[in-house]
KEMIPA-610399 format. One record per atom (N, C-alpha, C): x negated, y negated, z. Coordinates in steps of 0.05 Angstrom, whole numbers, plus 5000, padded with zeros to 4 digits. Each point is the difference from the previous one (the first is absolute). Layout:
XYZ/...
This chain:
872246858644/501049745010/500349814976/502349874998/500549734982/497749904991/498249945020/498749764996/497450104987/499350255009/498650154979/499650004971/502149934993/501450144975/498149744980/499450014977/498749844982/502549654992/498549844996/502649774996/501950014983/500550214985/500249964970/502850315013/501349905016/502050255016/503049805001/502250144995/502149965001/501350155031/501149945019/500650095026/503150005001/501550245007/502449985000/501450055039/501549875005/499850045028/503749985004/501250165025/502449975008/499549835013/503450005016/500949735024/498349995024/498950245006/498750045036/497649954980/498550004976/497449994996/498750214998/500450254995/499250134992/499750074962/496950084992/499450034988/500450224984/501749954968/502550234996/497750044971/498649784989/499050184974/497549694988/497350154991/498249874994/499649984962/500349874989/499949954981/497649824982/496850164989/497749864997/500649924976/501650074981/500349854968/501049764996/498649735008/501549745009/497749835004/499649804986/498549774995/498949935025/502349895026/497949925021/502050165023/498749915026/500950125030/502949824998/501350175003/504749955001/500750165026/502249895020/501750185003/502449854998/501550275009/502649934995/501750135023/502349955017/501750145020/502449974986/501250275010/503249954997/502449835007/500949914992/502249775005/501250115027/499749755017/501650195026/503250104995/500550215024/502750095005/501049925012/498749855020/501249895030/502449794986/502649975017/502149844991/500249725014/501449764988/499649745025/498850125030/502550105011/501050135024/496550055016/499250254976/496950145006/498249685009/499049854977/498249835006/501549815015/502149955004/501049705016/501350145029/498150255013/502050085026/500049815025/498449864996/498149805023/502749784996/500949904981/502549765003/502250105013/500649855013/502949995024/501349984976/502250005013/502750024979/500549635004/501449954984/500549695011/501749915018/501450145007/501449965028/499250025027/496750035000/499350145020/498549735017/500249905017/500049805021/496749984989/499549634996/496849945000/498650084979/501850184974/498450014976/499449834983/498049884989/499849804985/501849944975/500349775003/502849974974/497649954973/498249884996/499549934982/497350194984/500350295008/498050174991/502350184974/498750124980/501950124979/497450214987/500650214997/498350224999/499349944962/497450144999/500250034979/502250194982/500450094977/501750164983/497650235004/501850245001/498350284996/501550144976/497350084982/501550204976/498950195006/501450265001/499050285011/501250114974/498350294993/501250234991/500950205013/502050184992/500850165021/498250245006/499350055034/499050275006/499550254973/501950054995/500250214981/498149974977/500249764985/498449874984/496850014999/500349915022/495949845016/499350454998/501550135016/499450294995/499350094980/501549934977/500350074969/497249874991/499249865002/497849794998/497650205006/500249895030/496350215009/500350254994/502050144995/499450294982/499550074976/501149794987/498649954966/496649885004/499949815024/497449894998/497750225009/500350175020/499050205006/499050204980/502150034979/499750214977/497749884985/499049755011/499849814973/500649914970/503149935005/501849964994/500649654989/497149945004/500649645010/501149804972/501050144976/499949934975/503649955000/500750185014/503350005001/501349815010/502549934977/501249835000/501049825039/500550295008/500949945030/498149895014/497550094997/498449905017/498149764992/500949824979/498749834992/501949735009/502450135005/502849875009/499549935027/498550095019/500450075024/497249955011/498649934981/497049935023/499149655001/498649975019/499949815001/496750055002/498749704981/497149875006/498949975021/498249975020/500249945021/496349925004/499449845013/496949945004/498550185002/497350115008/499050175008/499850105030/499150185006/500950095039/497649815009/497750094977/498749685017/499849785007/501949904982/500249695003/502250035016/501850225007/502649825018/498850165030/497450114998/498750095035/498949685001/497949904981/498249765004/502449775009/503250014995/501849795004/500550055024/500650285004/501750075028/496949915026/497050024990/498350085025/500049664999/500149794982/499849745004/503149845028/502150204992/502449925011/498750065030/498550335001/500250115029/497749785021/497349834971/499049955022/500749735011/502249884987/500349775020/503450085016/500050205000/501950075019/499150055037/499249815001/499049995030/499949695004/498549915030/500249795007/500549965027/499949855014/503349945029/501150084998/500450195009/502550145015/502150124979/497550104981/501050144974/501449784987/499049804992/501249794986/500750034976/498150104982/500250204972/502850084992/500550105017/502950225000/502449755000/499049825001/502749804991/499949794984/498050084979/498649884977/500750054978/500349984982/500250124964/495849964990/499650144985/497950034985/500450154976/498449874977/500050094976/497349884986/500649974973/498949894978/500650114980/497949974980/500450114965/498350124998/500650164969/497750284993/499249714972/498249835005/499049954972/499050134973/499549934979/499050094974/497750225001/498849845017/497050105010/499950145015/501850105021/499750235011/500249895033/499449764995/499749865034/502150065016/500850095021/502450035012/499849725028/502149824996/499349835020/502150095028/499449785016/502349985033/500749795006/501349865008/500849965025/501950035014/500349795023/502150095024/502449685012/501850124996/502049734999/500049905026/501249945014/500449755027/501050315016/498250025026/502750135020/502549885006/501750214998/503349954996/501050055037/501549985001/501750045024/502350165001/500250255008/502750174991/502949905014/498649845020/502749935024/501349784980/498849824980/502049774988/500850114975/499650224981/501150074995/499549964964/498849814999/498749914972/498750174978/498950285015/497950134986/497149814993/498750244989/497250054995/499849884975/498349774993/499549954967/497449984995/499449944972/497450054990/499549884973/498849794997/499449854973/498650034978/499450204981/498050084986/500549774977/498049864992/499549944983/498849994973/498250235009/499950144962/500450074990/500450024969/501050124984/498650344996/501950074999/499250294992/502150224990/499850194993/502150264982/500650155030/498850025017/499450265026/499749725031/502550045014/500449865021/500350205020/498950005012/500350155033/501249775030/500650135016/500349945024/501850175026/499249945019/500950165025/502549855009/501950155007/502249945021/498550115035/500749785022/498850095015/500550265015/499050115023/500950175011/500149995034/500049775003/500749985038/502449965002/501049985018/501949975008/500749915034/502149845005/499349935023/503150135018/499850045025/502850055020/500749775011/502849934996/501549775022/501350105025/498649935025/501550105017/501449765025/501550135010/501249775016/498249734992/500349904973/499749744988/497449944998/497950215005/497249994987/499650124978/497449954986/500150244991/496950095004/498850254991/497450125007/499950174971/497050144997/498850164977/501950285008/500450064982/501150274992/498850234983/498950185001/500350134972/502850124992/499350014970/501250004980/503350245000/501949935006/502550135011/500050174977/502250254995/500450144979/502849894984/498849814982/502249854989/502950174990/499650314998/502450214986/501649925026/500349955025/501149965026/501449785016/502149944999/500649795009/500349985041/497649945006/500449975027/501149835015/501450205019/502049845023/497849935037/501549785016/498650065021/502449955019/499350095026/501149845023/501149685007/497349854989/499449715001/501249964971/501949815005/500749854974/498649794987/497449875018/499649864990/496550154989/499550324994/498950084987/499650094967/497749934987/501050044972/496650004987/500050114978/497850034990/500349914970/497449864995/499749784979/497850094970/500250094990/497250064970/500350014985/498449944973/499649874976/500750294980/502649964991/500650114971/497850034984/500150314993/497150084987/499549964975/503850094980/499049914977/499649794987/500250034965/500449664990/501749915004/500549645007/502249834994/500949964972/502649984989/500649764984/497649764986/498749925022/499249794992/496250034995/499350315012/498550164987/500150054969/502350084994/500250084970/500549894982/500649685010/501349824984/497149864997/498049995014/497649814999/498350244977/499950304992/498750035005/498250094964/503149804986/499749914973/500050254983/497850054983/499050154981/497650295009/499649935027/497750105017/501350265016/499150185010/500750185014/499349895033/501050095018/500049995026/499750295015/498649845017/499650245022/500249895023/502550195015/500449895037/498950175014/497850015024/499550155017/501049975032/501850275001/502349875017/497850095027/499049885017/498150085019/501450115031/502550034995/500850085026/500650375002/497949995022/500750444999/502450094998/502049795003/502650294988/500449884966/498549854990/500550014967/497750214996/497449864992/498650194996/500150004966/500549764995/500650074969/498949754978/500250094975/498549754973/501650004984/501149815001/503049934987/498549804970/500450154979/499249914976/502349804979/499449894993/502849854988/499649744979/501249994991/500749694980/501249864992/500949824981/502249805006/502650195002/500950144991/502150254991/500450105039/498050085010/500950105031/498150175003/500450145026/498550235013/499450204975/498150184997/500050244977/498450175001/498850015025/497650285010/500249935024/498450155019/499250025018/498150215007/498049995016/497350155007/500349945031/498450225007/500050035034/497649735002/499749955029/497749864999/497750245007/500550215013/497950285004/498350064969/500949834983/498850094970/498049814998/499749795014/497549884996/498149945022/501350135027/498450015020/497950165002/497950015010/497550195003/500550155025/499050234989/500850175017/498249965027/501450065025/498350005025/500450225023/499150055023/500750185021/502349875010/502950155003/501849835009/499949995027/500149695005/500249955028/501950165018/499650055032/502450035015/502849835000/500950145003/503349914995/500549785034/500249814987/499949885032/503150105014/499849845021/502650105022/502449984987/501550115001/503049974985/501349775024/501549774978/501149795026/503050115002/501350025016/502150055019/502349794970/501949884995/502149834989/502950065011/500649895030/502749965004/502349944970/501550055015/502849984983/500049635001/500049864976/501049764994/502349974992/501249795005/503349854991/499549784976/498049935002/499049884970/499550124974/501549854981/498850174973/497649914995/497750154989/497749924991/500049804986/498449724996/500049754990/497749964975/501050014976/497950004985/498549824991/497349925004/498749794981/498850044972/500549814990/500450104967/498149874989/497450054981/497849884992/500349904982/499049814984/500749884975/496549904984/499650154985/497249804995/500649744981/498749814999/499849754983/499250094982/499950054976/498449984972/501149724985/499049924978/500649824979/499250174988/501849904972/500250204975/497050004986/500550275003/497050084984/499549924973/502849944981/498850034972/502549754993/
């Protein structure tokens, strides 16, 4: 196990998180992941197109820099060999926190993800990885998905290592209500009967205005909704890794699979709400 391993360990890991090669000749505890492959398209599937009825006009994705498939391959097979000296793969990896500090970020996100009526889930939470090792939280204002504003979040300290969650509820409008939903399969554009049906949730990855706050410092998004499932790493430049969120979760007995819900055919295109956190410039 990783965590076994003495501090003084270099960790090399792919896109899903798996652990490709351990390296003990290295001053202190490092890892590093491969630059993701995933393309805009991959991390931004959750955005409607802009023509699509009720999408927010004023959300703008972060920039994603990917290497190509072929590449990230060429990579963990040199890294595997232990290989990690080569030009290619020095090209191609990225720094990244330790698995324990981004479980200690993700278990701070999970525990105020509750509340009324799962209130959490339409929250942003984060903080900073300080000097010292402190990892802080908090949790921004519940948002409302029906007006359309998104989810924000004000950190105010300075730090190199910024985290935060995009939420993951989501709500249904139906004949001009709306009610809790879980989480639709954003790859899907659902139709219904009722025109005046449509389903509403928070864009998983970074914004624009994520990457633009996010200075000199690295970022981390934890996109909390079950069809992302994902840790979108990035900096002023754009998206540039990604890790499952299963890489920092603890393992457990998996629950029963609850009831599968039924989803008529909708006439609505899916309506997206788009998260934006607040930062002020770090540096």
């Amino acid at each position: 196990m990783a965590d076994e391993i003495p501090a003084d360990t270099a960790f090399y890991f792919n896109e899903h998180g798996a652990l490709l090669w351990q390296n003990p000749d290295v001053a202190r505890r490092v890892s590093f992941v491969i630059r993701t492959s995933k393309s805009f398209d991959d991390i931004f599937n959750d955005v409607p197109q802009r023509d699509t009825p009720a999408a927010g006009n004023s959300y703008s994705p972060a920039t994603v820099i990917h290497i190509s498939r072929q590449t990230a391959k060429k990579v963990e097979r040199l890294i595997r060999r232990g290989q990690i000296d080569d030009p290619l793969v020095k090209e191609n990896i990225l720094p990244v926190v330790d698995k324990e500090i981004l479980r200690k970020m993700y278990d701070n996100i999970q525990a105020r993800c509750s509340g009324s009526d799962n209130e959490g889930n339409y929250k942003e939470h984060g903080g900073v990885l300080l000097p010292d090792g402190t990892i802080t939280c908090i949790s921004g204002d519940i948002s409302d998905p029906r007006t359309f504003a998104g989810a924000a979040l004000i950190i105010k300290d300075k730090a190199l290592v910024v985290y935060h969650s995009h939420p993951g509820g989501s709500v249904e409008k139906h004949n001009g209500s709306y009610a809790s939903f879980e989480e639709p399969n954003p790859n899907k554009v659902f139709f219904s009967k009722s025109s005046q049906t449509e389903f509403i949730w928070y864009v998983q990855g970074p914004s624009k205005q994520d990457q633009e706050a996010i200075g000199k410092g690295t970022g981390y998004v934890f996109g909390m909704s079950s069809s992302s499932g994902l840790i979108y790493i990035y900096d002023s430049e754009g998206v540039k890794a990604t890790l499952p969120i299963s890489f920092v979760k603890k393992k457990t007995v998996k629950a029963r699979k609850s009831e599968s819900r039924e989803v008529r055919k909708v006439d609505t295109y899916i309506a997206g709400l788009f998260s934006n956190i607040q930062l002020p410039s770090l540096f």
